[in-house]
NUDREN-341391 format. One record per residue (C-alpha): residue number from 1; residue in three letters; x, y, z. Coordinates in nm, 4 decimals. Example, Ala and Ser with C-alpha at 12.3 -4.5 7.8 and 13.67 -1.06 7.14 Angstrom:
2
1,ALA,1.2300,-0.4500,0.7800;
2,SER,1.3670,-0.1060,0.7140;
//
This chain:
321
1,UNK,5.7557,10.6900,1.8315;
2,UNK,5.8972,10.4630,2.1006;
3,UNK,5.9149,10.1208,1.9825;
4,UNK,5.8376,9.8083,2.2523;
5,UNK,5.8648,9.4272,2.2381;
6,UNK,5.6799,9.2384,2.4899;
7,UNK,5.8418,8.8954,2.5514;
8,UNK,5.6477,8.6819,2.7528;
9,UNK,5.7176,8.2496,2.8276;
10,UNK,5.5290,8.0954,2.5102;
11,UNK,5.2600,7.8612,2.7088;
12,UNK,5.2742,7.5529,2.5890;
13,UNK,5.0080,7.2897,2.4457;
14,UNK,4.7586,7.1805,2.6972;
15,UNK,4.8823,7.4794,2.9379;
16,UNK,4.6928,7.5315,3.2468;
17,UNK,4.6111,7.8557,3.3910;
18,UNK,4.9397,7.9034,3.5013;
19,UNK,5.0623,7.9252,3.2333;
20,UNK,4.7992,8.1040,3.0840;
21,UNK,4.7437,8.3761,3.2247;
22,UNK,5.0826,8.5564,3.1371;
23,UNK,4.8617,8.6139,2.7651;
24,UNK,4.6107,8.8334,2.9899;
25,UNK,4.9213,9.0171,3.1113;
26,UNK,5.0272,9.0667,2.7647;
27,UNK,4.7129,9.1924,2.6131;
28,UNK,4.6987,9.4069,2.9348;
29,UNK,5.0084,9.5899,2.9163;
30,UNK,4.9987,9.6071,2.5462;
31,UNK,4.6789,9.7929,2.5599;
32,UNK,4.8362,10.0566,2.8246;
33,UNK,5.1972,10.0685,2.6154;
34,UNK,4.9669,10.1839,2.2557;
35,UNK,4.7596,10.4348,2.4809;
36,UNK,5.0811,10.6350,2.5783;
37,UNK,5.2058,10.6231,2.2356;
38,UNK,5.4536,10.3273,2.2290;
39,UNK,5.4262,10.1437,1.9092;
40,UNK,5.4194,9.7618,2.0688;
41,UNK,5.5257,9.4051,1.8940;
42,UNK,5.5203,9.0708,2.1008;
43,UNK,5.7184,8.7818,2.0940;
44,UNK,5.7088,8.4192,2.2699;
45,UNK,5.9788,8.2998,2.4383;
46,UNK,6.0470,7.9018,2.4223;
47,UNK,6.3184,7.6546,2.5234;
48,UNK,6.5027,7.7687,2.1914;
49,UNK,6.5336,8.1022,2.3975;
50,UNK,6.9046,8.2097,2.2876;
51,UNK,6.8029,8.1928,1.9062;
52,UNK,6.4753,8.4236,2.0124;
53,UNK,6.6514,8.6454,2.1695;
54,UNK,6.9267,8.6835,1.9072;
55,UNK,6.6657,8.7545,1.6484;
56,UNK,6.5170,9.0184,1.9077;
57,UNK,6.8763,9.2078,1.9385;
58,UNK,6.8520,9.2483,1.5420;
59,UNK,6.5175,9.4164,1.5324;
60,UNK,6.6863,9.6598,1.7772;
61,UNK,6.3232,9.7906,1.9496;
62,UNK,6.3720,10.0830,2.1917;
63,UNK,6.3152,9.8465,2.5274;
64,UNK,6.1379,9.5762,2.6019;
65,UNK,5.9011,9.4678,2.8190;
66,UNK,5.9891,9.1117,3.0180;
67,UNK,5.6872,8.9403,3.1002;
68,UNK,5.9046,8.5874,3.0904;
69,UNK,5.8539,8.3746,3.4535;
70,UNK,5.9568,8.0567,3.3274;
71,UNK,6.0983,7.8822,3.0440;
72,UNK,5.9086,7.5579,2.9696;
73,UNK,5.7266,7.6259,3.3018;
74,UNK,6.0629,7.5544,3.4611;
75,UNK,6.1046,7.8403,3.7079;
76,UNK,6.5311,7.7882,3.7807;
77,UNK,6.5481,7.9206,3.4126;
78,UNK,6.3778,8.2355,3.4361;
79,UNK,6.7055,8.4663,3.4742;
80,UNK,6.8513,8.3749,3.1748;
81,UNK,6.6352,8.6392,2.9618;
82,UNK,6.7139,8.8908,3.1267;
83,UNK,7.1039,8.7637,3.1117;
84,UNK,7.0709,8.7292,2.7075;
85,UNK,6.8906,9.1141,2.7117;
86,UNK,7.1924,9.2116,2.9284;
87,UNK,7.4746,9.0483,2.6946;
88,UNK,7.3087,9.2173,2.3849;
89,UNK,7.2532,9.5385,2.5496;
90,UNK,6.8859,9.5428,2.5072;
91,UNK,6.6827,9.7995,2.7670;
92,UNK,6.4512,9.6059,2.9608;
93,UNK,6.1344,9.6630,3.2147;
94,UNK,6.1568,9.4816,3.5450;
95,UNK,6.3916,9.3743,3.7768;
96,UNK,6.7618,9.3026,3.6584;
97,UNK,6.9110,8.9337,3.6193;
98,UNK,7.0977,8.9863,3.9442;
99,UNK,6.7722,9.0806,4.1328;
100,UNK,6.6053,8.7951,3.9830;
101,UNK,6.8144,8.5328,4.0652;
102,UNK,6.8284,8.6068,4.4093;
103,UNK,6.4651,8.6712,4.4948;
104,UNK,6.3225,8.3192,4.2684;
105,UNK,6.6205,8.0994,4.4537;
106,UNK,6.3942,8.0960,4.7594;
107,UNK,6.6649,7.9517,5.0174;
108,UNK,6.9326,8.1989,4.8614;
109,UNK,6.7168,8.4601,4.9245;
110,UNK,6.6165,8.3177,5.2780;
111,UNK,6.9387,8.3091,5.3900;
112,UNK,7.0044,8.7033,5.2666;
113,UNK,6.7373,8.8464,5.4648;
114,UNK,6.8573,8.6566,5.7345;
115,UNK,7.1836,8.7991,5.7367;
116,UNK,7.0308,9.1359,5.7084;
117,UNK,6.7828,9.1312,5.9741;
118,UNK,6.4827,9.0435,5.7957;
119,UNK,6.2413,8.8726,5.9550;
120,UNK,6.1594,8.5503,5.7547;
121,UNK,6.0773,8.1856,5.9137;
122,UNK,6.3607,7.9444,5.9684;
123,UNK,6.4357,7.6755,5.6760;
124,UNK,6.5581,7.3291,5.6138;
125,UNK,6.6688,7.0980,5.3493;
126,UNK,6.4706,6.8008,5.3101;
127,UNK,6.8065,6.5669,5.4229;
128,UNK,6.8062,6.7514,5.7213;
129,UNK,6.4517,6.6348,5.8401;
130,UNK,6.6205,6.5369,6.1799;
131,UNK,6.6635,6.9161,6.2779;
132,UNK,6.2696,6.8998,6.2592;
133,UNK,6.0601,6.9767,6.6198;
134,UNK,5.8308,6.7423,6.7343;
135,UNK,5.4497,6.8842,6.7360;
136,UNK,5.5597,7.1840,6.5122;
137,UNK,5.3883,7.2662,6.2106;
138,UNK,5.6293,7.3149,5.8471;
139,UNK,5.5409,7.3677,5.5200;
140,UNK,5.7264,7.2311,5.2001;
141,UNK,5.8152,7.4493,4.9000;
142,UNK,5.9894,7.4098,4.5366;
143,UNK,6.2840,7.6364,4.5419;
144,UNK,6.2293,7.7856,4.2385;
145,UNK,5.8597,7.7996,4.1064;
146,UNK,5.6338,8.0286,4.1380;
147,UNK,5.1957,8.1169,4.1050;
148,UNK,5.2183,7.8216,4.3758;
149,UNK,5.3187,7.5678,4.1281;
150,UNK,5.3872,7.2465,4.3674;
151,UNK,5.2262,7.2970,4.6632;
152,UNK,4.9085,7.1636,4.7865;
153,UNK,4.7002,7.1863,5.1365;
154,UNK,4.9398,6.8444,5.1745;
155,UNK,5.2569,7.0428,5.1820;
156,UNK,5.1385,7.1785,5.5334;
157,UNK,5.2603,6.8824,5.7446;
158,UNK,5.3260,6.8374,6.1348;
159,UNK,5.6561,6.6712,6.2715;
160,UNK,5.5334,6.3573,6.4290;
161,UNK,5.5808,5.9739,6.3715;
162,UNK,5.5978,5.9091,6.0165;
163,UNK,5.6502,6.2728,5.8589;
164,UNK,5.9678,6.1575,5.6892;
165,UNK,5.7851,5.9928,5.4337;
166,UNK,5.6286,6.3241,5.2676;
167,UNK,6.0185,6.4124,5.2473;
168,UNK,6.2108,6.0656,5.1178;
169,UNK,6.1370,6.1826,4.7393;
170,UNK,6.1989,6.5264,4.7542;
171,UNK,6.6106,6.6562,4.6583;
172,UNK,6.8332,6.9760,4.8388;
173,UNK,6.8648,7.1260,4.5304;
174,UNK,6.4776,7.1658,4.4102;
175,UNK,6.3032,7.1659,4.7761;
176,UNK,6.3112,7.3280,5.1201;
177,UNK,6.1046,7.2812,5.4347;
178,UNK,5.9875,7.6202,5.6003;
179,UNK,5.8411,7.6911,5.9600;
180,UNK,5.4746,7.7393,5.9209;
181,UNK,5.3390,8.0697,6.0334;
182,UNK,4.9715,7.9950,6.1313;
183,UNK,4.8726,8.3127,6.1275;
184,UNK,4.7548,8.6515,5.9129;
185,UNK,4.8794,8.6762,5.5074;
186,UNK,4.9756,8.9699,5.3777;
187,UNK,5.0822,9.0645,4.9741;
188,UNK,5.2710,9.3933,4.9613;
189,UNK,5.2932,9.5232,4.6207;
190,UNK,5.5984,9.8222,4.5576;
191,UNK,5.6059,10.0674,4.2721;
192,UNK,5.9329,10.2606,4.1526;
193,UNK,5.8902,10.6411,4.1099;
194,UNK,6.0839,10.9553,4.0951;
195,UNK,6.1084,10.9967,4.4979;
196,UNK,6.2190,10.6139,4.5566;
197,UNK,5.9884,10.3338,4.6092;
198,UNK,5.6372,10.3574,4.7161;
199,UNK,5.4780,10.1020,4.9441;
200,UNK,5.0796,10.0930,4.7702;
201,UNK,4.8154,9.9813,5.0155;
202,UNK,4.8877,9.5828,5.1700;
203,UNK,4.6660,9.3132,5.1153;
204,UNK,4.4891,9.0752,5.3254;
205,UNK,4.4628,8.7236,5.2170;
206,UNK,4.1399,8.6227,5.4052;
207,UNK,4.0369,8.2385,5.4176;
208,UNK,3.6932,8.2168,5.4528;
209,UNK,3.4711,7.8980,5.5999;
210,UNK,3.8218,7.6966,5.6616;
211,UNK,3.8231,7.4593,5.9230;
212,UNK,4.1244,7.3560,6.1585;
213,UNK,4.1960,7.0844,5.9716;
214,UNK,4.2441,7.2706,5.6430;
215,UNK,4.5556,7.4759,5.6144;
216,UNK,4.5488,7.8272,5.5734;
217,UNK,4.7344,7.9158,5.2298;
218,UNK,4.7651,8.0234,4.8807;
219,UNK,4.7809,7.6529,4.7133;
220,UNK,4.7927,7.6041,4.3637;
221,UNK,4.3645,7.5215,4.3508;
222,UNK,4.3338,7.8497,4.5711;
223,UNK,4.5207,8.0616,4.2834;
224,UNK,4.4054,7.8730,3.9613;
225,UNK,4.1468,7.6019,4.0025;
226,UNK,3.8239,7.8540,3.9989;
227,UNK,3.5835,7.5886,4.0881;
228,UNK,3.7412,7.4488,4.3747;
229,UNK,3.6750,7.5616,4.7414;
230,UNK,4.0476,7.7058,4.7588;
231,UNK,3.9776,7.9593,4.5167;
232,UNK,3.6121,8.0678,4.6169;
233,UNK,3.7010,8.1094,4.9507;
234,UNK,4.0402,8.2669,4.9268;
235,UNK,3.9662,8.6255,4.9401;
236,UNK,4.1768,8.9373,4.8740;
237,UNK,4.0938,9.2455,5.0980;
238,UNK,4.2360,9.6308,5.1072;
239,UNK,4.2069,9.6895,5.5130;
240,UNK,4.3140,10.0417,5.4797;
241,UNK,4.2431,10.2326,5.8135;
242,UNK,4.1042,9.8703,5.9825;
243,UNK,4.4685,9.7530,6.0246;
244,UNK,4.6356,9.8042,6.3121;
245,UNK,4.9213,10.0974,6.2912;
246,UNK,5.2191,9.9125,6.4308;
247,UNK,5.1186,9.6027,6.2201;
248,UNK,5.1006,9.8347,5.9081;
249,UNK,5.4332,10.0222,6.0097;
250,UNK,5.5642,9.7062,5.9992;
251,UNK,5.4313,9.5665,5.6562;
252,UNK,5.5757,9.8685,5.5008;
253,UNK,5.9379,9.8250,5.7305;
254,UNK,5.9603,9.4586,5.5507;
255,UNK,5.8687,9.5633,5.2390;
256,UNK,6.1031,9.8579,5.1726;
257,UNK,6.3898,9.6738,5.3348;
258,UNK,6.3583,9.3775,5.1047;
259,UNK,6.3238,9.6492,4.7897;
260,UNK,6.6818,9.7929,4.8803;
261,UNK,6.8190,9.4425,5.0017;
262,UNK,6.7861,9.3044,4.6403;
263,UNK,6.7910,9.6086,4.4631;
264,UNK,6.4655,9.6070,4.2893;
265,UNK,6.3380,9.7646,4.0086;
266,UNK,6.0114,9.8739,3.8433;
267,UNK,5.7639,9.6303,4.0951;
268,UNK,5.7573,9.4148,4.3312;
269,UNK,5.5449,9.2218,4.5897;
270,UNK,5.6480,9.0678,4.8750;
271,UNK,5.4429,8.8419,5.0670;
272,UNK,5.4631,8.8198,5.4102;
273,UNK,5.2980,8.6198,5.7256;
274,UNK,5.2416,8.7681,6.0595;
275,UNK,5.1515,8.5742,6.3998;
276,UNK,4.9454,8.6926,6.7174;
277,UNK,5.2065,8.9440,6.8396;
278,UNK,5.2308,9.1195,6.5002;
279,UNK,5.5597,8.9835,6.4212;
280,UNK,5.6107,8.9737,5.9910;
281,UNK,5.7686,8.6804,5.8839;
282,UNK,5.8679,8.7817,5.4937;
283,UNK,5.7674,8.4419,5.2929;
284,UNK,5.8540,8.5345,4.9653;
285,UNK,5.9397,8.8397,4.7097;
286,UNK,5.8076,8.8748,4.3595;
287,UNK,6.0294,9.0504,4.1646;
288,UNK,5.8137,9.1469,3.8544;
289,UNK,5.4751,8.9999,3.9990;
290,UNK,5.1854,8.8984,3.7914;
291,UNK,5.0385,9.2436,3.6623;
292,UNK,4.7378,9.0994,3.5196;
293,UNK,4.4141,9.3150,3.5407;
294,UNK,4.2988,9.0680,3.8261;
295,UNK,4.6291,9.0119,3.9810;
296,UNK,4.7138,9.1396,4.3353;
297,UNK,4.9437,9.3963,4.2333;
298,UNK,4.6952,9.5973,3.9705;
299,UNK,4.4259,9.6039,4.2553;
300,UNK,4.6855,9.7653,4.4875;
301,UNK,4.7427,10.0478,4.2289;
302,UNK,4.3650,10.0409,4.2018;
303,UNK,4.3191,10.0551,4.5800;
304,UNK,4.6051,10.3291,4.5843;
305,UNK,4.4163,10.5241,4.2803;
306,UNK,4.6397,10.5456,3.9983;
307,UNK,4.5814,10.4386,3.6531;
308,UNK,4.7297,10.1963,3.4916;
309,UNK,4.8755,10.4206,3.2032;
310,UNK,5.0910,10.6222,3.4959;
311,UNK,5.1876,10.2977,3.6432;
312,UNK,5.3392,10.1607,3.3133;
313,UNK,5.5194,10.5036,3.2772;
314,UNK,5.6840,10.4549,3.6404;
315,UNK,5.8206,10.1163,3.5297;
316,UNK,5.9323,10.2277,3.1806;
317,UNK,6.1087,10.5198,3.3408;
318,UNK,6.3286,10.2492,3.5536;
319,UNK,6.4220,10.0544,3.2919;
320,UNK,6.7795,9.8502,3.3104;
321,UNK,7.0050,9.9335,3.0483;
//
């Protein structure tokens, strides 16, 4: 019998639902892993990360599965897991350390796709706020994090007198200012198999009874604050034969090009904006997504019909190492 460790961040006291919610994932897939026959162990991983993971290279399982997106809820540390399970030779689900890396350190990864054609909205560093348009619309981001950790409906802004002062706190090396795409959300979820990748059926992130004067995205109350009007009215919808075929041509166009850009592995989602002339602007890529039972890229093997046991096998079968 196949033997499997899930590692997962260790939340830590007083967590939110961020942080939370990677236990649902871990329950989840450990429920799957025993149901194919995989004999299954867990382990939390903390800021004393190199000691865990030295212990985990002595109990030598067969592979793990890395469920890890942050240490301390710190995303810039999330690659070096999968950099200790590379140095000690330890199998692991997911996408590699390289992949990683590139796809969390959002202006890294901004200015890749740029460089290889992929549409994605122009960026700045907060020091360069002069560079800024007056009467457009920009959104600021961490660099690093993830589950919308830092941003609020306040991190939508507009470039007129006085904008600089959202920006005066806020360093190069943990921020970046985006071009806001007012328009249509998409999350594309992509599943390894035997043929290549598979693009599973796109998303629409519908916001329901916002006003103009409420921005249009995935906030942190929209993900994780259940009683808030964010979350209630931030809907996920399958379209499926509704959506337009160009528009869906190019969903899957984005999608697939950002899989072989960063060499991905196992899953993926990439999330993507489009405007009036179905133009996709990719806004960020998920390497190893949430893959809770109620996260977005479950329903999409839902919505594509496969169960969750075959899914599991797909990503064990692409393991690194």
């Amino acid at each position: 019998m196949r033997r499997c460790c899930i590692i997962y961040n260790e939340p830590r006291e007083g967590a939110l639902a961020d942080e939370l919610d990677v236990l649902d994932q871990v329950a989840h897939i450990e429920k799957h892993l025993i149901e194919l026959g995989i004999s299954v162990y867990r382990k939390g991983i903390t800021e004393n990360f190199m000691a865990e993971v030295a212990v985990l290279a002595n109990e030598k399982p067969d592979f793990v599965f890395n469920l890890v997106e942050s240490i301390n809820n710190k995303g810039e540390l999330i690659y070096f897991v999968p950099a200790l399970l590379n140095l000690y030779s330890i199998s692991y689900s997911g996408n590699s350390l390289e992949s990683i890396f590139l796809t969390t350190n959002k202006t890294i990864c901004s200015t890749m796709m740029k460089n290889a054609g992929i549409n994605n909205p122009a960026s700045y560093k907060p020091s360069h706020f002069d560079l800024l348009r007056p009467g457009r619309k920009y959104i600021v981001k961490p660099i690093w994090e993830d589950g919308s950790l830092g941003i609020t409906s306040e991190s939508v802004f507009e470039c007129k007198p006085g904008f600089e002062e959202k920006l005066k706190n806020l360093d190069d090396s943990h921020w970046f200012i985006e071009d806001f795409i007012d328009g249509r959300e998409f999350n594309i979820s992509v599943l390894t198999g035997k043929d290549g990748p598979e693009v599973l059926p796109p998303a629409e992130i519908v916001f329901v009874n916002y006003d103009a004067n409420r921005p249009k995205i995935i906030d942190f109350k929209a993900k994780w604050e259940m009683d808030s009007f964010e979350y209630i009215n931030t809907v996920r919808e399958f379209p499926g034969n509704n959506i337009n075929q160009q528009l869906a041509s190019n969903l899957k166009e984005a999608a697939l090009s950002c899989w072989h850009l960063f060499d991905l592995k196992g899953y993926a989602r990439v999330d993507v904006r489009t405007d009036g002339y179905n133009n996709v602007f990719v806004i960020e890529i998920n390497g190893n997504p949430c893959i809770s039972p109620d996260g977005g890229f479950v329903a999409a093997t839902r919505e594509a019909g496969y169960l969750f046991t075959d899914v599991l096998q797909r990503i064990i079968d692409d393991l690194n190492g």
